[in-house]
FIKOLZA-1660 file (N, C-alpha, C; in steps of 0.1 Angstrom, whole numbers, plus 5000, padded with zeros to 4 digits):
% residues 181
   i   px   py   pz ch aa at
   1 5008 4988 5000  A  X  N
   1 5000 5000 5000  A  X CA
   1 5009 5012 5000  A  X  C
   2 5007 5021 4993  A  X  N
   2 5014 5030 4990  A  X CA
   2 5002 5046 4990  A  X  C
   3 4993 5043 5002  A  X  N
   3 4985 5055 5001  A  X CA
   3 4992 5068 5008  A  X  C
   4 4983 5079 4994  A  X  N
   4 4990 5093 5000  A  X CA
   4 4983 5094 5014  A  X  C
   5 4974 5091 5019  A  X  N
   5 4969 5092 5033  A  X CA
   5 4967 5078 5043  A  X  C
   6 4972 5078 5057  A  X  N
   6 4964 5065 5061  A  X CA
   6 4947 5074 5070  A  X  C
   7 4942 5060 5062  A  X  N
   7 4931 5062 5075  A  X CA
   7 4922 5052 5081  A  X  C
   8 4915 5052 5092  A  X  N
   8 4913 5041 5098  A  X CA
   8 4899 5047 5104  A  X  C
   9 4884 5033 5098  A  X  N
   9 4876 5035 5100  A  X CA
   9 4871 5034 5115  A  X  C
  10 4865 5047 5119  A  X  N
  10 4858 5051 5134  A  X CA
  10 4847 5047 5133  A  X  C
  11 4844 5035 5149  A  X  N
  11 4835 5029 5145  A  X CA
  11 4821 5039 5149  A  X  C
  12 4826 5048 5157  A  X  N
  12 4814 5060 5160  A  X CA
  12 4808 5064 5146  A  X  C
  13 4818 5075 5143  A  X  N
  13 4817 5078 5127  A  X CA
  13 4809 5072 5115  A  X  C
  14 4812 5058 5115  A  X  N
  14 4805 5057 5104  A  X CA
  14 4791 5048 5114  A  X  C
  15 4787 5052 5126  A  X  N
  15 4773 5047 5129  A  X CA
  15 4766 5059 5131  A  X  C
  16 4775 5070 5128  A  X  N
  16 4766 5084 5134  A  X CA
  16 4764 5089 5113  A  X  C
  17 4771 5078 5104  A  X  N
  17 4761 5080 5093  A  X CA
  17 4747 5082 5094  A  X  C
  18 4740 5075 5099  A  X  N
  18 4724 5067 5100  A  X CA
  18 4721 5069 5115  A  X  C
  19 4727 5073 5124  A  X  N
  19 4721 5075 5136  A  X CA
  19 4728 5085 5140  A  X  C
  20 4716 5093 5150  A  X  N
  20 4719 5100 5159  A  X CA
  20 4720 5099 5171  A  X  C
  21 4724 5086 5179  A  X  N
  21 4728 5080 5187  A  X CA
  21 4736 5064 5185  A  X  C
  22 4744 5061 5191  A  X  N
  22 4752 5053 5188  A  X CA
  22 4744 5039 5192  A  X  C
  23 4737 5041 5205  A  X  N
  23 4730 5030 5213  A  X CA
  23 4714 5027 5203  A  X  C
  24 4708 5030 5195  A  X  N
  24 4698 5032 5186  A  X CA
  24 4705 5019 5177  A  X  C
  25 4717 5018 5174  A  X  N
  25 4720 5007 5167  A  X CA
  25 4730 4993 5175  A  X  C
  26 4731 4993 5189  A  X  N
  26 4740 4982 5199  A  X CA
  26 4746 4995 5204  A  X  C
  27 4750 4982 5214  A  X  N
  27 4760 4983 5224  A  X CA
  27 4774 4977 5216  A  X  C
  28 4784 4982 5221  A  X  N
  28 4794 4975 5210  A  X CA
  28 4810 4978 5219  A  X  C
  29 4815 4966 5221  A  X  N
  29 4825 4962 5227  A  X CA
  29 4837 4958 5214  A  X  C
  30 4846 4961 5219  A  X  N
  30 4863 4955 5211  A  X CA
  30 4864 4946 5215  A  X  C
  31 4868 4934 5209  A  X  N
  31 4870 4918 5209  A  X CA
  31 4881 4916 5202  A  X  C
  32 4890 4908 5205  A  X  N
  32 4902 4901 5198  A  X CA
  32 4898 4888 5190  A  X  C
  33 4904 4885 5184  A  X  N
  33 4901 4873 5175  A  X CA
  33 4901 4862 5184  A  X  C
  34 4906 4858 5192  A  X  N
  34 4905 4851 5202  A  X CA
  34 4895 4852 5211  A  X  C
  35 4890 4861 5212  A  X  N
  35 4880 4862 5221  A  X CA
  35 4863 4861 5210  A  X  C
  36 4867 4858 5197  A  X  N
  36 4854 4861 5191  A  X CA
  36 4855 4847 5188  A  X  C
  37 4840 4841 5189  A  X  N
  37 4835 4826 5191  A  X CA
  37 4831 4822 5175  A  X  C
  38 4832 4807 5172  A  X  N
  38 4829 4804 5161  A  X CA
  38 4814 4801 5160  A  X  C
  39 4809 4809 5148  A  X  N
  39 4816 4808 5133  A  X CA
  39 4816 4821 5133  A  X  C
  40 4812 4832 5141  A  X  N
  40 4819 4845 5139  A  X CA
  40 4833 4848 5134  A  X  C
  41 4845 4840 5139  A  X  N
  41 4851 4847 5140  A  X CA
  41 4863 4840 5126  A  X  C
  42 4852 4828 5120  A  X  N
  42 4854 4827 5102  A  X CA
  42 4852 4836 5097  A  X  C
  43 4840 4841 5099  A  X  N
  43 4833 4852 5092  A  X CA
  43 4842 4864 5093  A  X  C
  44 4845 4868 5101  A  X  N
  44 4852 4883 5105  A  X CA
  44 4865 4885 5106  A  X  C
  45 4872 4873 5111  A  X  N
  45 4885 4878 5116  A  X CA
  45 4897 4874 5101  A  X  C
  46 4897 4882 5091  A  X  N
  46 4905 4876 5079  A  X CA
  46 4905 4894 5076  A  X  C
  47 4912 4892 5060  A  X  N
  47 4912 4905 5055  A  X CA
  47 4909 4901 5040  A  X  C
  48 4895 4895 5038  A  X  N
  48 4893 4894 5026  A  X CA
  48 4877 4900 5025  A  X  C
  49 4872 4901 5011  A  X  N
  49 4860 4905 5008  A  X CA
  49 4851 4897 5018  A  X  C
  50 4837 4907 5028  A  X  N
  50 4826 4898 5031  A  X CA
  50 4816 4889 5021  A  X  C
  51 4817 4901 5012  A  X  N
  51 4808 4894 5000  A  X CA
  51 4812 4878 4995  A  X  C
  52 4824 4880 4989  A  X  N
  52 4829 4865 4986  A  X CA
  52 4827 4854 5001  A  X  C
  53 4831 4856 5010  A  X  N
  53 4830 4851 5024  A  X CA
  53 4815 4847 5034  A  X  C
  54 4808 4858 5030  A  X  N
  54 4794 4848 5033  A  X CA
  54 4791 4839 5025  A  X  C
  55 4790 4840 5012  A  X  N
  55 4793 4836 5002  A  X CA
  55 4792 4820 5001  A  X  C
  56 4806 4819 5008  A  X  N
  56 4811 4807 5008  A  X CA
  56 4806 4794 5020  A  X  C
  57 4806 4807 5031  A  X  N
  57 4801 4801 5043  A  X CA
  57 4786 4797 5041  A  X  C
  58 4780 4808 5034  A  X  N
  58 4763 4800 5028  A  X CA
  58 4764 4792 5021  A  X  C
  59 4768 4788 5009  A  X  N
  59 4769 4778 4999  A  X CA
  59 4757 4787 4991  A  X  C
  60 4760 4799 4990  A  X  N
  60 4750 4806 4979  A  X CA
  60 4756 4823 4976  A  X  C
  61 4748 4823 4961  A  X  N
  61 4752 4840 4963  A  X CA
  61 4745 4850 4974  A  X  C
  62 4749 4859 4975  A  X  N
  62 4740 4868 4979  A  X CA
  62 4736 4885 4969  A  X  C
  63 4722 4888 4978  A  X  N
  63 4722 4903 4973  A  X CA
  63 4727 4912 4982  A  X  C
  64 4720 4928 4976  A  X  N
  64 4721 4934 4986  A  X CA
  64 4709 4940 4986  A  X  C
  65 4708 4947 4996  A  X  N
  65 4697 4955 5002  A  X CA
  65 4698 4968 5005  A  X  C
  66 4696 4977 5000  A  X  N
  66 4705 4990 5005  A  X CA
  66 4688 4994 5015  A  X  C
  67 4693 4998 5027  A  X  N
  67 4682 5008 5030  A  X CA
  67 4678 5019 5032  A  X  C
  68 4691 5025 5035  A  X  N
  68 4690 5044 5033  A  X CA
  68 4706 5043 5029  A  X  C
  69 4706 5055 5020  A  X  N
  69 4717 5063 5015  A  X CA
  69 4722 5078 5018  A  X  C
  70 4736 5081 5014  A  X  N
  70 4735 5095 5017  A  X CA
  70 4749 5096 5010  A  X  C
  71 4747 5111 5000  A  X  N
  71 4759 5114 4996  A  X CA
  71 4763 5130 5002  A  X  C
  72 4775 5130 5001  A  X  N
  72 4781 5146 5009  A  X CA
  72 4792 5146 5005  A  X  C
  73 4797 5154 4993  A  X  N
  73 4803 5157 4980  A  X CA
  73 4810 5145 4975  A  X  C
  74 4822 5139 4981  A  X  N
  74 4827 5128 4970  A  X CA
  74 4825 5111 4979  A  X  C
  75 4817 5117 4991  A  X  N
  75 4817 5104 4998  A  X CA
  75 4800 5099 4995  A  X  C
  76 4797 5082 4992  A  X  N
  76 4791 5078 4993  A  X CA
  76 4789 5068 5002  A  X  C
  77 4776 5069 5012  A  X  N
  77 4773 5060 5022  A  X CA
  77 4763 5055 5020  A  X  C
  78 4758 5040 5026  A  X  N
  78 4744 5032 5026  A  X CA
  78 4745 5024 5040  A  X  C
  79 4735 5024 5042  A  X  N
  79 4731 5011 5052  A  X CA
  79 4724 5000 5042  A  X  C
  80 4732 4988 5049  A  X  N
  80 4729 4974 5039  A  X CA
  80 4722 4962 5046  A  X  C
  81 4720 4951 5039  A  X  N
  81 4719 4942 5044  A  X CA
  81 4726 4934 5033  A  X  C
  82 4729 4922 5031  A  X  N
  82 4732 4909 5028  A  X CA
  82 4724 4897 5028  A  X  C
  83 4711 4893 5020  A  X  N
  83 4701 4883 5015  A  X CA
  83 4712 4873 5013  A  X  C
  84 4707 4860 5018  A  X  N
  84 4707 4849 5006  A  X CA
  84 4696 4845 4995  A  X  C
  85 4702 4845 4985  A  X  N
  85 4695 4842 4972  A  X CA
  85 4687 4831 4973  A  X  C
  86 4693 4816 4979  A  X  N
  86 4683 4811 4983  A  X CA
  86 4673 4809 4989  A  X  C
  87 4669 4818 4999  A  X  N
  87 4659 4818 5006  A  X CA
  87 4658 4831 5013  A  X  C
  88 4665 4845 5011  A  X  N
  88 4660 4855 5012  A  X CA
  88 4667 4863 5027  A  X  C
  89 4669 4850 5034  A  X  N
  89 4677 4857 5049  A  X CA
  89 4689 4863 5052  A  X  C
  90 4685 4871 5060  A  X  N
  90 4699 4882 5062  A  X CA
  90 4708 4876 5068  A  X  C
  91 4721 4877 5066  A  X  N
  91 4730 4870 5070  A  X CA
  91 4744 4880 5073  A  X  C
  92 4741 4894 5069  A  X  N
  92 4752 4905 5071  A  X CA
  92 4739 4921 5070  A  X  C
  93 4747 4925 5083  A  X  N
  93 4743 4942 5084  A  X CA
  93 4756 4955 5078  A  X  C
  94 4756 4964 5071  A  X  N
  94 4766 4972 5075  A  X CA
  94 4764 4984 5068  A  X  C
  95 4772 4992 5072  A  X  N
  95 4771 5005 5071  A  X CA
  95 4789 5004 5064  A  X  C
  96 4783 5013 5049  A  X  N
  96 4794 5017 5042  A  X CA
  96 4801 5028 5036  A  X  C
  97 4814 5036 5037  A  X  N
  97 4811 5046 5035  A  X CA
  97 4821 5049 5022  A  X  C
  98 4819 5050 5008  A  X  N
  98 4825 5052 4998  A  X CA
  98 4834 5066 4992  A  X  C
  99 4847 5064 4992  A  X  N
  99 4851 5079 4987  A  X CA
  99 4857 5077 4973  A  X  C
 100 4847 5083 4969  A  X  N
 100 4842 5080 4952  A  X CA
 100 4854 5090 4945  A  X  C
 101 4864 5094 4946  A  X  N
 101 4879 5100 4945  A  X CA
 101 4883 5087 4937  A  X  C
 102 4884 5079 4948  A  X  N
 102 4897 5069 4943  A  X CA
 102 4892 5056 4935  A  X  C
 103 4880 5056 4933  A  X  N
 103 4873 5046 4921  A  X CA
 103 4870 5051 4910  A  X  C
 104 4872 5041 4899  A  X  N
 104 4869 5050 4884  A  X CA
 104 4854 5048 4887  A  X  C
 105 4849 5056 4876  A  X  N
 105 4839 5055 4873  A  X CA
 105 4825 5046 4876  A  X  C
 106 4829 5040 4866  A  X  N
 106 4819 5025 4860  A  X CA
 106 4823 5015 4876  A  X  C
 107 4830 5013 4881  A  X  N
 107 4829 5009 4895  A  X CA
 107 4815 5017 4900  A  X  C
 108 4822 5029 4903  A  X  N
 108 4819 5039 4913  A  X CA
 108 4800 5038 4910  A  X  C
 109 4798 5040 4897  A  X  N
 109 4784 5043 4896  A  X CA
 109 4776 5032 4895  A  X  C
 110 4781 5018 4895  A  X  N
 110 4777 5001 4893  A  X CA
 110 4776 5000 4911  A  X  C
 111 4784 5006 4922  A  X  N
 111 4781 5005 4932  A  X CA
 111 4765 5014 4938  A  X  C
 112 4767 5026 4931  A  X  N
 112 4756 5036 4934  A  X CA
 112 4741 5030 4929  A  X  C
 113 4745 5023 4922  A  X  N
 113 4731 5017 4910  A  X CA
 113 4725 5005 4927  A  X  C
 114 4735 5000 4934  A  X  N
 114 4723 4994 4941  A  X CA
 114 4719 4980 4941  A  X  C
 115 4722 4974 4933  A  X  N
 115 4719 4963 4927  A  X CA
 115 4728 4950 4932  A  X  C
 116 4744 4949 4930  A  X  N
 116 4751 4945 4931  A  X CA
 116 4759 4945 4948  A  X  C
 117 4764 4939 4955  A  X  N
 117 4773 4938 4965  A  X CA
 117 4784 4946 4963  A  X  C
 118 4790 4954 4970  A  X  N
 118 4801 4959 4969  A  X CA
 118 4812 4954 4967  A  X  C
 119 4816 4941 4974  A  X  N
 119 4826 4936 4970  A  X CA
 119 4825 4925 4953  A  X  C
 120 4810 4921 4950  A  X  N
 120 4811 4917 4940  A  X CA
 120 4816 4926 4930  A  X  C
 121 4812 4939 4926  A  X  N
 121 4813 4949 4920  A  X CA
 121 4827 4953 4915  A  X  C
 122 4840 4956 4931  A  X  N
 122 4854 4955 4930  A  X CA
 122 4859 4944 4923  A  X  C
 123 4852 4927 4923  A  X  N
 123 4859 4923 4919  A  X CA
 123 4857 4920 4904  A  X  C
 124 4844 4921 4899  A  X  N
 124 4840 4918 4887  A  X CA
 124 4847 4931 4878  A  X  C
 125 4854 4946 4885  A  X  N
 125 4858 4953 4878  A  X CA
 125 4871 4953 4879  A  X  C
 126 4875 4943 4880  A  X  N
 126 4894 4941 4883  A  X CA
 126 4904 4949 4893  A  X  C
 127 4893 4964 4903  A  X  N
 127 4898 4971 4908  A  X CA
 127 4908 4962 4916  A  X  C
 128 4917 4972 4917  A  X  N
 128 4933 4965 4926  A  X CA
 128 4929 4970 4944  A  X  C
 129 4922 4961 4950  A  X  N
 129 4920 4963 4960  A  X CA
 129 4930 4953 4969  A  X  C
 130 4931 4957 4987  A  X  N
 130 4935 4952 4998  A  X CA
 130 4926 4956 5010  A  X  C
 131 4919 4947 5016  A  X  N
 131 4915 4944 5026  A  X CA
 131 4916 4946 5039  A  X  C
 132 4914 4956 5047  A  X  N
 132 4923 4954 5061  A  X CA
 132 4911 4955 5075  A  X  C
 133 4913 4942 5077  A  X  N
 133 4904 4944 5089  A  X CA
 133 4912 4954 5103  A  X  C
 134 4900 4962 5108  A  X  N
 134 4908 4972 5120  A  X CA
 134 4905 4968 5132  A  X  C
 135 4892 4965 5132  A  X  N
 135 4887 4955 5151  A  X CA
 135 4875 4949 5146  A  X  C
 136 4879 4939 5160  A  X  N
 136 4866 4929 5158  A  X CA
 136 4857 4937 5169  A  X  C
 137 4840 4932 5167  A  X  N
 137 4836 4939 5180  A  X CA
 137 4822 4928 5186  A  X  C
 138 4817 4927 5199  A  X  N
 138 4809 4923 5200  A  X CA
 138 4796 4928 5202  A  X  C
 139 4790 4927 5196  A  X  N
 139 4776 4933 5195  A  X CA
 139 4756 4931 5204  A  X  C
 140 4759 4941 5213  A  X  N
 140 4742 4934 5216  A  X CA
 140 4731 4946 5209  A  X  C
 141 4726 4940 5202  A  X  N
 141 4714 4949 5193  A  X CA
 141 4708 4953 5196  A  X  C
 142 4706 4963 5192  A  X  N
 142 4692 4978 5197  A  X CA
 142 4680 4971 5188  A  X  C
 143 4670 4972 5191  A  X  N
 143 4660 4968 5188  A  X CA
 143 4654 4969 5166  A  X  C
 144 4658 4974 5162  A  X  N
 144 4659 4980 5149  A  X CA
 144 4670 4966 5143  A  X  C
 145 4680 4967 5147  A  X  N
 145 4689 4958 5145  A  X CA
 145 4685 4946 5144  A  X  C
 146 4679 4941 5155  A  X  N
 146 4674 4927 5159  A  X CA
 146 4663 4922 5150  A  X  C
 147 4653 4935 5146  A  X  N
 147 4641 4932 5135  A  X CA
 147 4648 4928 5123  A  X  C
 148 4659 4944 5120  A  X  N
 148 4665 4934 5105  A  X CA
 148 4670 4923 5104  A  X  C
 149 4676 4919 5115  A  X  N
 149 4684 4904 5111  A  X CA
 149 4679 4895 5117  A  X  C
 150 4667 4895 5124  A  X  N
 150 4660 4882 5126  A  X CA
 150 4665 4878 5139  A  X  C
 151 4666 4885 5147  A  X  N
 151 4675 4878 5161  A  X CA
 151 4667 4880 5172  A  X  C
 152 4670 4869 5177  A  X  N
 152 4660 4868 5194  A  X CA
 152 4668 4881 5204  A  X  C
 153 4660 4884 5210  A  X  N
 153 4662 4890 5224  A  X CA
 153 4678 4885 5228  A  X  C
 154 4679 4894 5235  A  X  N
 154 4693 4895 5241  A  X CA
 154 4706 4882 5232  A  X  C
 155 4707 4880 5222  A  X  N
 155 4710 4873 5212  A  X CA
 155 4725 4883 5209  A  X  C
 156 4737 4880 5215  A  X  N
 156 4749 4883 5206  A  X CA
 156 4750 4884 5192  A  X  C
 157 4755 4893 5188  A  X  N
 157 4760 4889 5174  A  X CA
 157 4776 4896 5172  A  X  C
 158 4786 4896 5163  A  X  N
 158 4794 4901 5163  A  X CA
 158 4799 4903 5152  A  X  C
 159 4807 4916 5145  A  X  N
 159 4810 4927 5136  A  X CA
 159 4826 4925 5134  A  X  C
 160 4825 4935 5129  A  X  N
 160 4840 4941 5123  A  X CA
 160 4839 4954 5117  A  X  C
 161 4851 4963 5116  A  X  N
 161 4853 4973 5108  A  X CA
 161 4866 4971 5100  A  X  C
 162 4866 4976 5089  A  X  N
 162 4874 4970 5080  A  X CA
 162 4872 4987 5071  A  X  C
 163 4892 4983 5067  A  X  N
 163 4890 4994 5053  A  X CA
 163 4894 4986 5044  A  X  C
 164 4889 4993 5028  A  X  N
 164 4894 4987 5011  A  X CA
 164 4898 4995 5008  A  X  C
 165 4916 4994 5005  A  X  N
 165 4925 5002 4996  A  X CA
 165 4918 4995 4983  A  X  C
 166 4922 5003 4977  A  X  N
 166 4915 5005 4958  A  X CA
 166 4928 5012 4957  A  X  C
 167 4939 5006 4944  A  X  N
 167 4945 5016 4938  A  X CA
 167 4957 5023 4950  A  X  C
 168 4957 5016 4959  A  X  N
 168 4965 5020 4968  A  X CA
 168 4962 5030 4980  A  X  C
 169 4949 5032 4973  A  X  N
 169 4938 5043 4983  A  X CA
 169 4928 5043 4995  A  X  C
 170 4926 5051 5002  A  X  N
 170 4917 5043 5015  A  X CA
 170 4902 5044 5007  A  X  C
 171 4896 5036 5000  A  X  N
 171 4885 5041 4993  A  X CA
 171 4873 5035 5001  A  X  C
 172 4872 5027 5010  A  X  N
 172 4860 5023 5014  A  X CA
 172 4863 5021 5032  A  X  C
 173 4854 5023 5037  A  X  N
 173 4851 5022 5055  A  X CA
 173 4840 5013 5052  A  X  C
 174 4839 5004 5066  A  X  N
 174 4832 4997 5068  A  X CA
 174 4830 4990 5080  A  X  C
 175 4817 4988 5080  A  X  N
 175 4812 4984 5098  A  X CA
 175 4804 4974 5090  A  X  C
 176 4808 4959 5096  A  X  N
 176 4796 4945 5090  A  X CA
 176 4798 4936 5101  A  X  C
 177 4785 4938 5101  A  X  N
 177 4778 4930 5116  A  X CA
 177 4770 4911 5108  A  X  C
 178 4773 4904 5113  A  X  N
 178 4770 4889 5107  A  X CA
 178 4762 4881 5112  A  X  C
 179 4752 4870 5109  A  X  N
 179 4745 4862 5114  A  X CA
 179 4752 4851 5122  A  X  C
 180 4749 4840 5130  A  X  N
 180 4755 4831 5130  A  X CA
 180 4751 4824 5120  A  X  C
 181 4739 4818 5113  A  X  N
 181 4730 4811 5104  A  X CA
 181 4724 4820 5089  A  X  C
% end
């Protein structure tokens, strides 16, 4: 990585995209890889695409879901979910936040279109991406949370924040919260 800047996604930050309080979407603790239980800690503790990674862990594709967006000049943000194609269930939450600088175009606007997964999108457009996971976290869900992803009461789940160099650039933030099932 050869970026003109480092930077490193705040996990306040990118939850005060979509909220105006932090507790409106969990409670949220720092966890070590060691401390995060399986199959969480397949799912999260690596530095590769989610997309390809539930993926695999489902034995199916997935979609996406965007449910609110927001742009503020070259940065694009969404709150997501993650379907499986076979049967429709969420299997990933997260909040993304795009700095449309450092992606060409036809990426850039195939991500905005909505349609496609983010990380399917990087890879189907050959972008030169690197992966870096920054913390793991453990998660107990605010009530909103719990409806999107289908989770019982007082039901752990646990996350990650992760950046994607593109091009050697910090081009993507990201907070993705996982199912166990």
């Amino acid at each position: 990585m050869n970026s003109s800047r480092h930077t490193m996604p705040e996990l306040s930050q990118l939850i005060a995209l979509f909220y105006d309080q932090p507790e409106k979407l969990g409670q949220f603790e720092e966890v070590t890889a060691e401390q995060t239980p399986p199959p969480f800690r397949q799912l999260l503790a690596h530095n590769e695409h989610m997309t390809v990674t539930v993926e695999k862990f489902h034995g199916c594709h997935v979609d996406v879901k965007v449910l609110e967006t927001r742009n503020e000049g070259n940065f694009y943000s969404r709150k997501i979910l993650l379907t499986r194609q076979r049967d429709g269930n969420v299997v990933q939450y997260g909040i993304v936040r795009l700095n449309c600088d450092y992606l060409d175009e036809a990426p850039a606007n195939e991500i905005k279109s909505e349609r496609i997964p983010l990380g399917r999108v990087l890879i189907e457009h050959n972008v030169l991406r690197e992966v870096q996971l920054t913390s793991l976290w453990q998660v107990q869900p605010a009530e909103e949370l719990r409806q999107l992803m289908a989770l019982q009461p007082n039901e752990t789940v646990y996350g990650r924040t992760a950046l994607i160099y593109c091009n050697g650039e910090p081009a993507v933030e990201l907070l993705e919260i996982v199912t166990r099932d």
